[in-house]
VOBA-1610 file (N, C-alpha, C; in pm, whole numbers, padded with zeros to 5 digits, always signed):
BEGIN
Unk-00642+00532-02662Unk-00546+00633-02618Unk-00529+00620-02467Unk-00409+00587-02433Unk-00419+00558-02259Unk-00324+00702-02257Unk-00369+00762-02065Unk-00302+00842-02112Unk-00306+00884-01928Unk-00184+00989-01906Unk-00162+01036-01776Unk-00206+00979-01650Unk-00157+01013-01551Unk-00152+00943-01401Unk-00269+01000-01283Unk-00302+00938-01200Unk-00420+00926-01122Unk-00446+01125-01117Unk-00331+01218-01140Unk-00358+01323-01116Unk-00467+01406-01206Unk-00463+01347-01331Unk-00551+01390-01432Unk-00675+01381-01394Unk-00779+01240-01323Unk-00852+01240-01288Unk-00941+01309-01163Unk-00853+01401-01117Unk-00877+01456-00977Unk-01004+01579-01078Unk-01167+01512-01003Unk-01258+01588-01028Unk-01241+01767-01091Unk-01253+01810-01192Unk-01234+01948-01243Unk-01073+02026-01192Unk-01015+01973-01188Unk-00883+02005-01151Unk-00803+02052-01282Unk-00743+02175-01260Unk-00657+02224-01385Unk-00519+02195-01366Unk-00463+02174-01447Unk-00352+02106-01458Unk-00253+02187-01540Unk-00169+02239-01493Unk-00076+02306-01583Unk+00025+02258-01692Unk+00013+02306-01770Unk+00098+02261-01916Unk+00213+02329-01879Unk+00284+02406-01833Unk+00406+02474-01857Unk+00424+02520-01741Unk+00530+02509-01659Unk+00604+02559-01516Unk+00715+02618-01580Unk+00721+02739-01446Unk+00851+02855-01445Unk+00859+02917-01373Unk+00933+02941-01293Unk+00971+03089-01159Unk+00862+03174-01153Unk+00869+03203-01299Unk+00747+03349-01258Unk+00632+03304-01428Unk+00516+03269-01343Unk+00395+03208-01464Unk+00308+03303-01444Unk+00208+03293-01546Unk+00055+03401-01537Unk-00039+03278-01537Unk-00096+03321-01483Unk-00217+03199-01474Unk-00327+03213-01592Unk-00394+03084-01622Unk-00455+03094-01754Unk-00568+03158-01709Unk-00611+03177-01808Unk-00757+03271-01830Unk-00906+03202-01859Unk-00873+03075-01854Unk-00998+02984-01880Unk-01057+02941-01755Unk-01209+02953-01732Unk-01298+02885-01624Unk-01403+02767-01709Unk-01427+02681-01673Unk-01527+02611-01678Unk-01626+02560-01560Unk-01772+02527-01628Unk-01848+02498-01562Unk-01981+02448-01591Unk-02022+02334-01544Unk-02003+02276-01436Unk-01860+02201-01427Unk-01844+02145-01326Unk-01720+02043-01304Unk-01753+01913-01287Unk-01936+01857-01304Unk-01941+01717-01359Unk-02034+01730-01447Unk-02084+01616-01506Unk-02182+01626-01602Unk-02204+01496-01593Unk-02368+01496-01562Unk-02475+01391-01646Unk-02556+01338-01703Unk-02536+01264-01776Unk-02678+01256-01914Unk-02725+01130-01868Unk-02856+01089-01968Unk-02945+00981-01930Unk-02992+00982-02050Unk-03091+00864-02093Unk-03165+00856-02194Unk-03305+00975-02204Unk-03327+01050-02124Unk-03449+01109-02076Unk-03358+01264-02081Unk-03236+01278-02032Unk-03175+01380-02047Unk-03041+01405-02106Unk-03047+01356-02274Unk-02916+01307-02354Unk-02802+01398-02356Unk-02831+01591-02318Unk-02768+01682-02347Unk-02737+01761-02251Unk-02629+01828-02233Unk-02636+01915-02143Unk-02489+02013-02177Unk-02515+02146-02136Unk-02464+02273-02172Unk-02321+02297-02071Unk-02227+02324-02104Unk-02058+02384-02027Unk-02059+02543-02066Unk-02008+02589-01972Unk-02005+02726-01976Unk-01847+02715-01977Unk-01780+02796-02074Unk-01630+02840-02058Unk-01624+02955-02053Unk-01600+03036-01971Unk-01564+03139-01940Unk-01404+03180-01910Unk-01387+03327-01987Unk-01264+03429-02032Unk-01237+03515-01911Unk-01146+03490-01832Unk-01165+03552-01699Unk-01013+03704-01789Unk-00969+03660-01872Unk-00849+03810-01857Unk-00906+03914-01972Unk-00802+03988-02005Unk-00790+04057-02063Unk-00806+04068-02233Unk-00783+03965-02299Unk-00711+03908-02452Unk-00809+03822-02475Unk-00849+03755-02609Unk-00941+03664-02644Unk-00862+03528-02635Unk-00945+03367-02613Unk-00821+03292-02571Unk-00981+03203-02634Unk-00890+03108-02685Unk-00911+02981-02791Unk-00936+02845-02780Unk-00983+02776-02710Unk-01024+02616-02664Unk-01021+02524-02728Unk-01000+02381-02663Unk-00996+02307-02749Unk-01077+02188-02673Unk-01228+02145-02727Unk-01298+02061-02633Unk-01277+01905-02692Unk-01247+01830-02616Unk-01260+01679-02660Unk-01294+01565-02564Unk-01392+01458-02598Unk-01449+01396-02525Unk-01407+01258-02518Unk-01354+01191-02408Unk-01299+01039-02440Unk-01372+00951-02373Unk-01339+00833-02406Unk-01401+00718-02318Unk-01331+00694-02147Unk-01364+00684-02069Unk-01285+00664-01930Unk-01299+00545-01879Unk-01230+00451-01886Unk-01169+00332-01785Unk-01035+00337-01702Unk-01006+00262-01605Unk-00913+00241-01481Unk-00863+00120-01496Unk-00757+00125-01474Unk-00632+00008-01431Unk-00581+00026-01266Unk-00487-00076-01255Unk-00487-00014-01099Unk-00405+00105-01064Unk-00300+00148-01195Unk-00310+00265-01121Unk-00278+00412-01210Unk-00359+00395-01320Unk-00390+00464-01360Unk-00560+00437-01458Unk-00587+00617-01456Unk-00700+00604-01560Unk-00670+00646-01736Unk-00735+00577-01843Unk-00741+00512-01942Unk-00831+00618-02014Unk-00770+00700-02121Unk-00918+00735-02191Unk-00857+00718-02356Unk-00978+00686-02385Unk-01014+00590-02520Unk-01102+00654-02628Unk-01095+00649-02744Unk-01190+00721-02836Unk-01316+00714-02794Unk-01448+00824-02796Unk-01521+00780-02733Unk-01629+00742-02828Unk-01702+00639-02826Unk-01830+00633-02873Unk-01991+00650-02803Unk-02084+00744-02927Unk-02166+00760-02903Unk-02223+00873-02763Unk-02093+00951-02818Unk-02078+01067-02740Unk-02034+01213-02816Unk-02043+01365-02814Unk-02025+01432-02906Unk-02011+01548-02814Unk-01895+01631-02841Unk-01874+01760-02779Unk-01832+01870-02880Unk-01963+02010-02877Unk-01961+02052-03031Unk-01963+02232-02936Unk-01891+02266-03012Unk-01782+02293-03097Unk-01652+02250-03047Unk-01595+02187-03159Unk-01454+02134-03078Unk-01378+02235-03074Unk-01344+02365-03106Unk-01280+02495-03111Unk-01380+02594-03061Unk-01336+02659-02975Unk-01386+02784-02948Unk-01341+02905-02912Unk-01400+03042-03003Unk-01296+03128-02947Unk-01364+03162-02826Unk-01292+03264-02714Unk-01376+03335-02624Unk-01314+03433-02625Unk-01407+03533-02613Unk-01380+03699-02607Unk-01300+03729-02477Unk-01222+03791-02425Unk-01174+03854-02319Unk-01313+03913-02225Unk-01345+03822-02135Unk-01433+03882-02004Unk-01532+03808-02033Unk-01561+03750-02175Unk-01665+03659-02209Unk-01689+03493-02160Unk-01809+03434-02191Unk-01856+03321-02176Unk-01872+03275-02360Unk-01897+03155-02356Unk-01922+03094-02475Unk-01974+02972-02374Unk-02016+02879-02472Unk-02116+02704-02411Unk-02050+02649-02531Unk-02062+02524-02499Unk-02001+02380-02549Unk-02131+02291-02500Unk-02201+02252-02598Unk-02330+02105-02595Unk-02229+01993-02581Unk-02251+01873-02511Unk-02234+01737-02460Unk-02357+01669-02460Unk-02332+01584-02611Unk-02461+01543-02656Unk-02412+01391-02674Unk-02572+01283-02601Unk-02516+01114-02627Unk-02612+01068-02724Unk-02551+01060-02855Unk-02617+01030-02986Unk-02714+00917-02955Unk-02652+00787-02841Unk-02704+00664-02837Unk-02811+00720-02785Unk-02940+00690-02840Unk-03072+00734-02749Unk-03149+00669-02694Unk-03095+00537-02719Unk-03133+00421-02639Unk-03059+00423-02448Unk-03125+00374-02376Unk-03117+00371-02250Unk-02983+00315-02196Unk-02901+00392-02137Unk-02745+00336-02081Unk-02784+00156-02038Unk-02710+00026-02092Unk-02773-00040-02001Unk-02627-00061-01893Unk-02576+00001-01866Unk-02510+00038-01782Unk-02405+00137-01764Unk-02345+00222-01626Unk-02329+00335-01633Unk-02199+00345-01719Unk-02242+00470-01832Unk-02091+00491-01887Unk-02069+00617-01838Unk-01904+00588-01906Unk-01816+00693-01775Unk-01724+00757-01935Unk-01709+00891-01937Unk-01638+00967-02027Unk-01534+01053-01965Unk-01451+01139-02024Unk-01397+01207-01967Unk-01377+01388-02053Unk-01425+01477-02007Unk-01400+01590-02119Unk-01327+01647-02099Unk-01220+01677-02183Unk-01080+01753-02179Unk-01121+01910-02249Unk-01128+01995-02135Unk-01083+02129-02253Unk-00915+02187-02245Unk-00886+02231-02340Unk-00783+02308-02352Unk-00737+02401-02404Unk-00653+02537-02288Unk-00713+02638-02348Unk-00569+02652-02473Unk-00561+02664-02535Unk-00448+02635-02679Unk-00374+02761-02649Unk-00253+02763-02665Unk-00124+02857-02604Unk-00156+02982-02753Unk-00160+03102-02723Unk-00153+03212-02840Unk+00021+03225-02843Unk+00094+03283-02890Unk+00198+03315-02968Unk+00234+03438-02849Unk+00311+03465-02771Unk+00366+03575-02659Unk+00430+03659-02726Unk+00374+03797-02750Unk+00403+03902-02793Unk+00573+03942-02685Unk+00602+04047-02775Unk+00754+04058-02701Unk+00678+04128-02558Unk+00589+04221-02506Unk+00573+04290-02369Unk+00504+04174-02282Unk+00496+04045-02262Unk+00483+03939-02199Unk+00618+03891-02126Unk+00544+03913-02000Unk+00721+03913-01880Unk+00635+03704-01813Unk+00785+03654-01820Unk+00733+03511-01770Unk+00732+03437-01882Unk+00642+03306-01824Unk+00583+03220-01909Unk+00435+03178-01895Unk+00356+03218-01985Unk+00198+03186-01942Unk+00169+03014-01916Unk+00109+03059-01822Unk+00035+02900-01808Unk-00073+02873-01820Unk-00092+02745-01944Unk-00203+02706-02002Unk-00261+02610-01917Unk-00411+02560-01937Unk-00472+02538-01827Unk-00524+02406-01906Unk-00545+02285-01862Unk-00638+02166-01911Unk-00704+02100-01817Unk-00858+02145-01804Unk-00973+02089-01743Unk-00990+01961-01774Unk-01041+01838-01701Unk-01059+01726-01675Unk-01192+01731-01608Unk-01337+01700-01689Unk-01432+01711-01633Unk-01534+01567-01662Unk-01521+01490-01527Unk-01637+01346-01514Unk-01770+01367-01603Unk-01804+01308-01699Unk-01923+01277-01753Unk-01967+01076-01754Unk-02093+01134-01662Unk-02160+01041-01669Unk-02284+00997-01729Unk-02317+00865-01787Unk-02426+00838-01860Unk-02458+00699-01746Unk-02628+00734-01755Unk-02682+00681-01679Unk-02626+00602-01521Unk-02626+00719-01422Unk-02527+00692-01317Unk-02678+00692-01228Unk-02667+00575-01157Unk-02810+00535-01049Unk-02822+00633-00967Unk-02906+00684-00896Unk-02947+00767-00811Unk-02828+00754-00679Unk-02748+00890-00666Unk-02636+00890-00564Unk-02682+00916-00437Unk-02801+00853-00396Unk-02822+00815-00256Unk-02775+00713-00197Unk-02736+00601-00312Unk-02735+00442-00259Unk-02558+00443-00294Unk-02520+00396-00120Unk-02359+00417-00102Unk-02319+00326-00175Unk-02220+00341-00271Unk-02179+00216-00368Unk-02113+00090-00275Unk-02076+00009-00306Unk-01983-00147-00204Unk-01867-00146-00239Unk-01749+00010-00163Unk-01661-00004-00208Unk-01539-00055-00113Unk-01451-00118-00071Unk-01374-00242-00014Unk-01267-00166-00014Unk-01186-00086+00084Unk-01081-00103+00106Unk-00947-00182+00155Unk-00855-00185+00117Unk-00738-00272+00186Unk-00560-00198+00154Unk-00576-00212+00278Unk-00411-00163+00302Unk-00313-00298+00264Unk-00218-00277+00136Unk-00131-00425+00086Unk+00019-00357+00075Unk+00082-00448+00078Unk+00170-00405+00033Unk+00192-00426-00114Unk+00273-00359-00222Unk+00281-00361-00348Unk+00373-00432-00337Unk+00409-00516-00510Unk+00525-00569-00560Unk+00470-00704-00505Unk+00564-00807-00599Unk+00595-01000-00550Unk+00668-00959-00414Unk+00637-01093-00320Unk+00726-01142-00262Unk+00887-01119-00274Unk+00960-01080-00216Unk+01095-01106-00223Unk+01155-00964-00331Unk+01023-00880-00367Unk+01053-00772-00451Unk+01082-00645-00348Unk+01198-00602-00393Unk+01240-00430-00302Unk+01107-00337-00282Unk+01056-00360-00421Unk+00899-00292-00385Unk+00761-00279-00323Unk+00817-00454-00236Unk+00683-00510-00194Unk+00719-00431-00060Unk+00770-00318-00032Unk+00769-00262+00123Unk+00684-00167+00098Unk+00648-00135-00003Unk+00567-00014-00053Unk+00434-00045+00013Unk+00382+00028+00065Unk+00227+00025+00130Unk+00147+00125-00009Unk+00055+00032+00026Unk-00067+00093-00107Unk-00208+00122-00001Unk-00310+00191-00021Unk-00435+00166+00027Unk-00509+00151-00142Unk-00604+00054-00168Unk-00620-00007-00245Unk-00733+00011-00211Unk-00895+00084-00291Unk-01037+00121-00302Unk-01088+00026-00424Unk-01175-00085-00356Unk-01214-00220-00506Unk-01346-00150-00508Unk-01448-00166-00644Unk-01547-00135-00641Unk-01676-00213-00696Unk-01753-00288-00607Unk-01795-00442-00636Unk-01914-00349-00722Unk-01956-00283-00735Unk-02097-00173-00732Unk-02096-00143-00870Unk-02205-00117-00921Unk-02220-00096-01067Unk-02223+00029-01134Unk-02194+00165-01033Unk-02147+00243-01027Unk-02047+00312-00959Unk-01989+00442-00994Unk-01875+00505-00930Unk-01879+00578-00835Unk-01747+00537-00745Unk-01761+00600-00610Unk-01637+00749-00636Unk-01715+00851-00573Unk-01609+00965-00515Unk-01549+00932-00442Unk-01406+00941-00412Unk-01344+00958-00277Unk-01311+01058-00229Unk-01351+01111-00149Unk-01284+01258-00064Unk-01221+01258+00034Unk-01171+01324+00106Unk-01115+01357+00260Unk-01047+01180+00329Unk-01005+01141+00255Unk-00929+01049+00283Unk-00852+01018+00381Unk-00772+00974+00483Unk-00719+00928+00593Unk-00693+00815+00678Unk-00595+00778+00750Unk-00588+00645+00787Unk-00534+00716+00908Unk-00596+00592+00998Unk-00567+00599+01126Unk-00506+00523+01207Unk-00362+00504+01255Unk-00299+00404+01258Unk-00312+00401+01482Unk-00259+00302+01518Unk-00298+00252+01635Unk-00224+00301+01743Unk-00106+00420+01678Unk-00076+00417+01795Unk-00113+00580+01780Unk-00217+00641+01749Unk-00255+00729+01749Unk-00229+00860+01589Unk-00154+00826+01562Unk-00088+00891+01419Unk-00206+00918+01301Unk-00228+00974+01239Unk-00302+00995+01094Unk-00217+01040+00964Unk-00246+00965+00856Unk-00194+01001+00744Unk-00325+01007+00718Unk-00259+01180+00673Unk-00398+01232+00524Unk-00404+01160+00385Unk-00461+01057+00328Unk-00402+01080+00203Unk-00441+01182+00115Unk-00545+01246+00117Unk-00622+01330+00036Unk-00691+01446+00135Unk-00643+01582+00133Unk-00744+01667+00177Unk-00874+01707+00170Unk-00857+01694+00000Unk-01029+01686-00058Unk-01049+01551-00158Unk-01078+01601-00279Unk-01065+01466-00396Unk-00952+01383-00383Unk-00975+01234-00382Unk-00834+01188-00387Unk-00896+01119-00544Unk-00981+01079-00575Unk-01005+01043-00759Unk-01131+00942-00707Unk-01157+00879-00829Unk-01269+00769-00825Unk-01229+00656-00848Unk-01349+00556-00777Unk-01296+00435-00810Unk-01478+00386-00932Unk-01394+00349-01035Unk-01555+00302-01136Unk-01595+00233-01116Unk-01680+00176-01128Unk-01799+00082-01165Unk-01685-00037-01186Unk-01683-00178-01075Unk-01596-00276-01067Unk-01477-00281-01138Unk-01399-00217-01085Unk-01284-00153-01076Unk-01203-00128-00906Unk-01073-00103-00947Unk-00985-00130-00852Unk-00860-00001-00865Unk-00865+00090-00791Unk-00755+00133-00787Unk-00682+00184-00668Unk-00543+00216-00663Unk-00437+00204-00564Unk-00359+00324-00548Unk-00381+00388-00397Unk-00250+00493-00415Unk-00159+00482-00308Unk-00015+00512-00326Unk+00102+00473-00251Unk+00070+00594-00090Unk+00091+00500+00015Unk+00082+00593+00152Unk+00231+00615+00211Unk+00249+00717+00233Unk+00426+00738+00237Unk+00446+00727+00376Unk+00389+00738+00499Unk+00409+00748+00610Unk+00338+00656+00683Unk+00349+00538+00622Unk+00264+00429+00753Unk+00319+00427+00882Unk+00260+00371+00983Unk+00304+00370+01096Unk+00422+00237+01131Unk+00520+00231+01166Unk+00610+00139+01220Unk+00542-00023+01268Unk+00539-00121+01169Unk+00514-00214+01225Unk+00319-00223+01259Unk+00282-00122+01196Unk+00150-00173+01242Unk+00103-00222+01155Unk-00051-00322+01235Unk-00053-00436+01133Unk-00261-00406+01111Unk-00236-00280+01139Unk-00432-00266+01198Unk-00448-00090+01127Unk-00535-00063+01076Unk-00559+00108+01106Unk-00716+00133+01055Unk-00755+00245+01086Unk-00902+00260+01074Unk-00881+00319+00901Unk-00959+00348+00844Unk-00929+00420+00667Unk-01097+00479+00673Unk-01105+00612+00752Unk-01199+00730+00722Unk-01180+00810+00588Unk-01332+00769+00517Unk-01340+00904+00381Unk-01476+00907+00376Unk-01481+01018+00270Unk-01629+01079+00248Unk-01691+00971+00114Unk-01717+00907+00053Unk-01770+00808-00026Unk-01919+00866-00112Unk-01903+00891-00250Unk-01997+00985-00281Unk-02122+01090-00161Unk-02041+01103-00093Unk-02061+01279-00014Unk-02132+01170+00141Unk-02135+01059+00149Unk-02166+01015+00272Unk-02026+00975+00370Unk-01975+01003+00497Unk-01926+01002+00548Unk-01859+00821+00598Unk-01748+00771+00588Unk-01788+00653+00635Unk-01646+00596+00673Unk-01622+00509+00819Unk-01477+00445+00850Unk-01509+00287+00854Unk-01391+00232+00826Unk-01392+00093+00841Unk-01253+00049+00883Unk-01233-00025+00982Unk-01107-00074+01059Unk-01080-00153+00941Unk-00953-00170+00888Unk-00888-00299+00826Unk-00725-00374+00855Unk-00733-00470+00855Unk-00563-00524+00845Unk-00492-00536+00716Unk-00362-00477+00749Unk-00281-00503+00661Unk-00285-00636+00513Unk-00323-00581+00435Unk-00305-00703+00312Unk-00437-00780+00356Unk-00552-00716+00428Unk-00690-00764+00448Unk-00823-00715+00412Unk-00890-00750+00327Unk-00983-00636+00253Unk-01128-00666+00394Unk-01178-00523+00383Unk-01301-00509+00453Unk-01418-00441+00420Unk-01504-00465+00335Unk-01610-00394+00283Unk-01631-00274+00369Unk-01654-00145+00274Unk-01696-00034+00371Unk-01852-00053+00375Unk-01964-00008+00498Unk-02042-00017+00474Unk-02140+00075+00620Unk-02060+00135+00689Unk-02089+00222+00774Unk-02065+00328+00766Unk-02201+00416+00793Unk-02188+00575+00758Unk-02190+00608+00910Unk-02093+00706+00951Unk-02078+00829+01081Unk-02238+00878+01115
//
């Protein structure tokens, strides 16, 4: 099942099913906003919590997660289990959802899932003014992910997109490769171009890059002709810049 664009992956981020002038916001919380298992610790507990008024209905499902360059991929998952796949929740209430990895043998390398809840639309009685908006959580599960002290080897490069001689190849990309056998966070993202200018790309999460993997997001405001810029981000929660050239990759590997 391949499915939606780099926005889906943005760490615990809710995503609205339905836009309109005037919306109610959904009533579903979850928590935590990552999750990870190990052979030593196969299970672990989600809290969904009923923040309104009315009882409201879930729908939990667990996929496989891989990356292309520019989007992420989720796939039936194996040897993974998210129980109860329906849940009601009471109005003001909590309920739990188990995330259990059947395989009980030892990751021999890190797998990457993705858990979708969703809170399922009830039927709008006629005294409902608007359109409610339903909410779908996107929450990182990891199996056997190495100790996140050790900064992964992840390589940025500013390219341009498209062939040669293509209208599209004016498109500037910043492009995060990931030589490392696990996944890097990206946060607080930014480029720093030479003649003093910054493009944000990301205020906070800009997504992950997996376990040797490659992915790319379009920068709308490069600087005129420059051929140099610094590319500052936070890299699973360590701070770190690396100067690069245009269409020139440069291992990141310095922390602030």
């Amino acid at each position: 099942m391949s499915i939606w664009n780099s926005a889906l992956a943005r760490l615990g981020a809710a995503l609205p099913l339905a836009m309109a002038a005037h919306v109610q916001a959904g009533s579903l919380q979850v928590s935590p906003i990552r999750v990870d298992l190990s052979a030593e610790q196969p299970a672990a507990v989600m809290k969904l919590h009923n923040r309104g008024t009315e009882p409201i209905t879930a729908q939990v499902r667990v996929f496989g997660w891989s990356q292309t360059l520019d989007e992420d991929r989720l796939d039936d998952a194996q040897g993974i289990v998210a129980s109860p796949p329906i849940i009601s929740i009471p109005a003001g209430g909590d309920q739990t959802v188990r995330i259990l990895r059947t395989n009980r043998e030892a990751p021999k390398g890190e797998e990457t899932y993705r858990l979708l809840v969703d809170e399922i639309p009830e039927t709008q009685t006629a005294h409902t003014t608007g359109v409610r908006m339903q909410l779908r959580y996107s929450v990182p599960v990891f199996a056997g992910a190495p100790d996140g002290s050790r900064l992964p080897k992840v390589a940025f490069t500013l390219e341009h997109a498209g062939q040669p001689g293509d209208a599209k190849a004016t498109r500037l990309v910043l492009r995060a490769s990931n030589a490392d056998s696990a996944h890097a966070q990206l946060c607080q993202v930014r480029i720093e171009w030479p003649d003093g200018r910054t493009t944000e790309v990301a205020p906070g999460l800009l997504g992950y890059t997996l376990a040797h993997a490659t992915r790319q997001w379009p920068i709308a405001d490069a600087a005129s002709g420059a051929t140099a810029a610094t590319v500052h981000a936070i890299v699973n929660g360590t701070p770190v810049s690396t100067r690069v050239t245009l269409d020139s990759k440069v291992v990141v590997s310095s922390a602030k």
